[in-house]
ZALOMI-436105 format. One record per atom (N, C-alpha, C): x, y, z; residue in one letter. Coordinates in Angstrom, 2 decimals, always signed. Atoms other than C-alpha are relative to their C-alpha. Example, Ala and Ser with C-alpha at 12.3 -4.5 7.8 and 13.67 -1.06 7.14 Angstrom:
2
xx  yy  zz  resn
+0.89  -1.19  +0.00  A .
+12.30  -4.50  +7.80  A .
+0.90  +1.20  +0.00  A .
-0.82  -1.19  -0.06  S .
+13.67  -1.06  +7.14  S .
-0.77  +1.09  +0.73  S .
//
This chain:
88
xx  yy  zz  resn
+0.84  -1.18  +0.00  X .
+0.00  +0.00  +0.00  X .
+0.88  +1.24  +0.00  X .
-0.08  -0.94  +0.10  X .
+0.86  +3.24  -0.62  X .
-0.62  +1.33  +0.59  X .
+0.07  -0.97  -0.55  X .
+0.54  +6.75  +0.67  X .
-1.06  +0.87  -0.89  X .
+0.58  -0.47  +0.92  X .
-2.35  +8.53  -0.94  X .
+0.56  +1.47  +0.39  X .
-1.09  -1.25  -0.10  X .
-0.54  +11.92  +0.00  X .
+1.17  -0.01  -0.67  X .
-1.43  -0.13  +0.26  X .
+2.79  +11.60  -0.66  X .
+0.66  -1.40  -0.90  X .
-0.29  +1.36  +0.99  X .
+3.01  +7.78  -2.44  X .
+1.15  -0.54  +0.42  X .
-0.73  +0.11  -0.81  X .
+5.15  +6.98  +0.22  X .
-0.53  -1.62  -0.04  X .
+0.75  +1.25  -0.42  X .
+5.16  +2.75  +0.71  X .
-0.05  -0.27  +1.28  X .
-0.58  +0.96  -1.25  X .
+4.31  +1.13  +3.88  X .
+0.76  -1.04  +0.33  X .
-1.31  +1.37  +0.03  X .
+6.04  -1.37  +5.18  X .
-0.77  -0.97  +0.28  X .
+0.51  +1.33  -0.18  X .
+4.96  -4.94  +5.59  X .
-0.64  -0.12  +0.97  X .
+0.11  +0.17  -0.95  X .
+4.96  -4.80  +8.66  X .
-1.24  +0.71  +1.36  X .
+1.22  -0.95  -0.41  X .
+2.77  -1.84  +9.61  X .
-1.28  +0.00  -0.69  X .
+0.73  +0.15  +0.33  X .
+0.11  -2.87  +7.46  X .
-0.06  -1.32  +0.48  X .
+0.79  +1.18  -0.56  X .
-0.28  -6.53  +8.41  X .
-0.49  +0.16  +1.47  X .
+0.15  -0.56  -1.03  X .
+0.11  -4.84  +12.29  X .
-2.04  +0.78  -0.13  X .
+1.59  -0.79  +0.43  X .
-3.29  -2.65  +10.74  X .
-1.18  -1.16  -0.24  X .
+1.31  +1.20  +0.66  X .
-5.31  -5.56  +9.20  X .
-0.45  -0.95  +1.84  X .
+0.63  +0.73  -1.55  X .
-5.02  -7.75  +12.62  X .
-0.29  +0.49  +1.07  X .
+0.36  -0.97  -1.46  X .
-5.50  -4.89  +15.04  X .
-1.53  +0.69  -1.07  X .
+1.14  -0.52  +0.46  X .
-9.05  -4.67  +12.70  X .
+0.07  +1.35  -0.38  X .
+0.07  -0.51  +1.13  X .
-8.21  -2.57  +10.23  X .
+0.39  +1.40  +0.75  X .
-0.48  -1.45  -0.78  X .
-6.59  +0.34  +12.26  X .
+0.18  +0.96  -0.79  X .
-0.17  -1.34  +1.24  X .
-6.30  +3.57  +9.82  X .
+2.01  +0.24  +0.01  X .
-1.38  -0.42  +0.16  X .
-2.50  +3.86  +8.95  X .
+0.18  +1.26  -0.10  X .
-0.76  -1.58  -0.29  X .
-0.47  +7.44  +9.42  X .
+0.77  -0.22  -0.73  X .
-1.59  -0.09  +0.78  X .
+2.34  +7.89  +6.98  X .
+0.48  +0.87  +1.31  X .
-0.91  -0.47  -1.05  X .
+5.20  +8.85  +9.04  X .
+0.73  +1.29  -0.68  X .
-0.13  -0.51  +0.65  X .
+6.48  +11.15  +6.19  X .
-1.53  +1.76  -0.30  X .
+0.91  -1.54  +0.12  X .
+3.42  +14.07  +5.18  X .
-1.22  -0.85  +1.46  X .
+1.13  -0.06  -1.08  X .
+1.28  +12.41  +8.43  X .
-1.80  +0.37  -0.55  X .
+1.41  -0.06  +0.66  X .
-2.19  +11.55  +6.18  X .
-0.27  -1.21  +0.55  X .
+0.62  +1.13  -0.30  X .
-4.26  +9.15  +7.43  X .
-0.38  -0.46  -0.67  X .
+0.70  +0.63  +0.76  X .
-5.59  +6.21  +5.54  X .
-0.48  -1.28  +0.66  X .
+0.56  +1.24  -0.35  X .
-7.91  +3.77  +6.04  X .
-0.27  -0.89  -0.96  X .
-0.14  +1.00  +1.24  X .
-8.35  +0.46  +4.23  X .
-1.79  +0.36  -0.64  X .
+1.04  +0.11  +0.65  X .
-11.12  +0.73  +1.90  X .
-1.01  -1.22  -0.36  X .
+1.30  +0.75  -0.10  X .
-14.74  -0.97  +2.09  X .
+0.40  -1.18  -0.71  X .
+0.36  +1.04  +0.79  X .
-13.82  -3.37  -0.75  X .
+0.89  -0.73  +0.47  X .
-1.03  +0.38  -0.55  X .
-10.13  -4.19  +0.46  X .
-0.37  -1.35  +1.08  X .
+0.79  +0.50  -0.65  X .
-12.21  -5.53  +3.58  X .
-0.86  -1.01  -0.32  X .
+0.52  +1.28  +0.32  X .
-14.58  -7.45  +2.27  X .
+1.08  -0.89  -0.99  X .
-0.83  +1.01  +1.06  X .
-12.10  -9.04  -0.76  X .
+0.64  -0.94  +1.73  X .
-0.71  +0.94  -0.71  X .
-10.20  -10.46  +2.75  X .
-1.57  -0.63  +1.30  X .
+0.51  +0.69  -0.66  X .
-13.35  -11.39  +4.73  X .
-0.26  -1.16  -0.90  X .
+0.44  +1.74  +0.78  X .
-14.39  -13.65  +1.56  X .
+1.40  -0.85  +0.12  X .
-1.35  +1.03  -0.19  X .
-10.62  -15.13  +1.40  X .
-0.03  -0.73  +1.12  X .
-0.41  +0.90  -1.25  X .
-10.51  -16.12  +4.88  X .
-1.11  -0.97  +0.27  X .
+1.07  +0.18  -0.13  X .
-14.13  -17.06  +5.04  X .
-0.69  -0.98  -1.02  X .
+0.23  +0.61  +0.96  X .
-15.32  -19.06  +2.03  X .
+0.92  -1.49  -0.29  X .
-0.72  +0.92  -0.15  X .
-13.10  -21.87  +2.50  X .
-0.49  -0.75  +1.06  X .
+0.57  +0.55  -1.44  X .
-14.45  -22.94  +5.65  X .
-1.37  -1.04  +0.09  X .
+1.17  +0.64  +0.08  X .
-17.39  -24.61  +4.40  X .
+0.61  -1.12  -0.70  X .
-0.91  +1.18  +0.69  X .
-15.10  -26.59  +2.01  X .
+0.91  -0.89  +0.96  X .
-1.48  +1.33  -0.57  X .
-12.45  -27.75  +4.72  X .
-1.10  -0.46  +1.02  X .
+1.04  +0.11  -1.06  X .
-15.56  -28.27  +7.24  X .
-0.58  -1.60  -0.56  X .
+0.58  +1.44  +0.97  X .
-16.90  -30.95  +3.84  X .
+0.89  -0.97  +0.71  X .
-1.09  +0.74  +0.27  X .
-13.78  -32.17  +3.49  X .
+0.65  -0.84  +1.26  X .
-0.82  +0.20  -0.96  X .
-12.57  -32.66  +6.95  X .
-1.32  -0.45  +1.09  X .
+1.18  +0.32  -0.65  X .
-16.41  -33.85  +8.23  X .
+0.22  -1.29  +1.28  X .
-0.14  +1.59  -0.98  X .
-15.06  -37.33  +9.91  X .
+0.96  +0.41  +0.99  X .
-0.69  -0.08  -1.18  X .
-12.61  -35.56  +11.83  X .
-0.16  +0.81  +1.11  X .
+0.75  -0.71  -1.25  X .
-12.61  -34.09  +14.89  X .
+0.53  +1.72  +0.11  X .
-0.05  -1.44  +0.83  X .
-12.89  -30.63  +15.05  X .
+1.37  +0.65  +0.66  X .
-1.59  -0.83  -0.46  X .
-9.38  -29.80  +16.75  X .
+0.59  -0.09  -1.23  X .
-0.20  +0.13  +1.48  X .
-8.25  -31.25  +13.25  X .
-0.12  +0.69  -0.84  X .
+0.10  -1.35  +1.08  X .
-10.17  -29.09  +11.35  X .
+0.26  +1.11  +0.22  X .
-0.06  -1.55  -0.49  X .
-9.49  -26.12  +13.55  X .
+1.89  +0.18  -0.77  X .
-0.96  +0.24  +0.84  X .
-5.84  -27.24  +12.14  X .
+0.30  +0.15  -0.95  X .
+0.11  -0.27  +1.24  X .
-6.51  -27.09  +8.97  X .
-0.45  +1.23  -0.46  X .
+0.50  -1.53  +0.79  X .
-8.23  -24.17  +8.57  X .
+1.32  +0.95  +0.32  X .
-1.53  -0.62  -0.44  X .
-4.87  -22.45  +10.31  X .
+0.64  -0.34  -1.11  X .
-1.03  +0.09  +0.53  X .
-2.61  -24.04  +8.32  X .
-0.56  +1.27  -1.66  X .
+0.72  -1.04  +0.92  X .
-4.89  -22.12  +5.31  X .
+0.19  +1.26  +0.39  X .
+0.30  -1.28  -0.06  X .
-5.53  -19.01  +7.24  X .
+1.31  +0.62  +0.37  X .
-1.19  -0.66  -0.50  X .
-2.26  -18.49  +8.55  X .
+0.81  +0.95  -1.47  X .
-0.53  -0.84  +1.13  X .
-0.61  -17.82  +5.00  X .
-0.61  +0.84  -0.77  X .
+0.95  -1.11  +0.65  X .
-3.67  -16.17  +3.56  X .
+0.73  +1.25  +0.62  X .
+0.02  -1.31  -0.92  X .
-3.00  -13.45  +6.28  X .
+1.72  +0.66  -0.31  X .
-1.25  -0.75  +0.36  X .
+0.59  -13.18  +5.66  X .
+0.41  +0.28  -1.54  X .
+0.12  -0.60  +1.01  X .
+0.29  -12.58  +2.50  X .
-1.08  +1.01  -0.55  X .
+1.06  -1.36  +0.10  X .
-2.88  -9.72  +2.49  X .
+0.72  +1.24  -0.21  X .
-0.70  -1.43  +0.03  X .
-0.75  -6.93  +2.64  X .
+0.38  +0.13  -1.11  X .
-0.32  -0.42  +1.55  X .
+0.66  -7.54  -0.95  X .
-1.75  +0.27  -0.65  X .
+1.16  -0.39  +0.66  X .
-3.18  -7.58  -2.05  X .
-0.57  +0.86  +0.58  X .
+0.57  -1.20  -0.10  X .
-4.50  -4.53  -0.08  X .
+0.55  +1.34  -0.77  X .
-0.14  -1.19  +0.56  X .
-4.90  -1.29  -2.21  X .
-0.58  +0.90  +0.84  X .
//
């Protein structure tokens, strides 16, 4: 993401920090503009994380649900660390 002021990038780090502290409004540290993630940004990552869950839930029906709680992690974990390259 970028700086809609100044087109300044964030860093990795301060945006994935934003997404898991629910979508906190980022500050450039540079011209000090606030931005918040935008409506669609938001939903595009509630369906990612979310829409899968019914599939590993099929898929993973005979086991027990610590298992699937497993599985869906091993999924959601890299989704999440990788969001920050797909938020605009």
């Amino acid at each position: 993401m970028k700086c809609e002021g100044c087109g300044r990038r964030y860093s990795y780090k301060t945006v994935i920090r934003s997404i898991l502290l629910n979508y906190r409004p980022l500050r450039c540290e540079d011209c000090g503009t606030k931005q918040v993630f935008p409506m669609r940004s938001r939903f595009l990552v509630a369906i990612i994380i979310v829409l899968p869950l019914p599939v590993i839930i099929a898929t993973t029906a005979s086991a027990a649900w610590l298992e699937m709680a497993f599985v869906y992690l091993l999924f959601v974990i890299p989704v999440t660390l990788v969001l920050p390259f797909a938020m605009r």
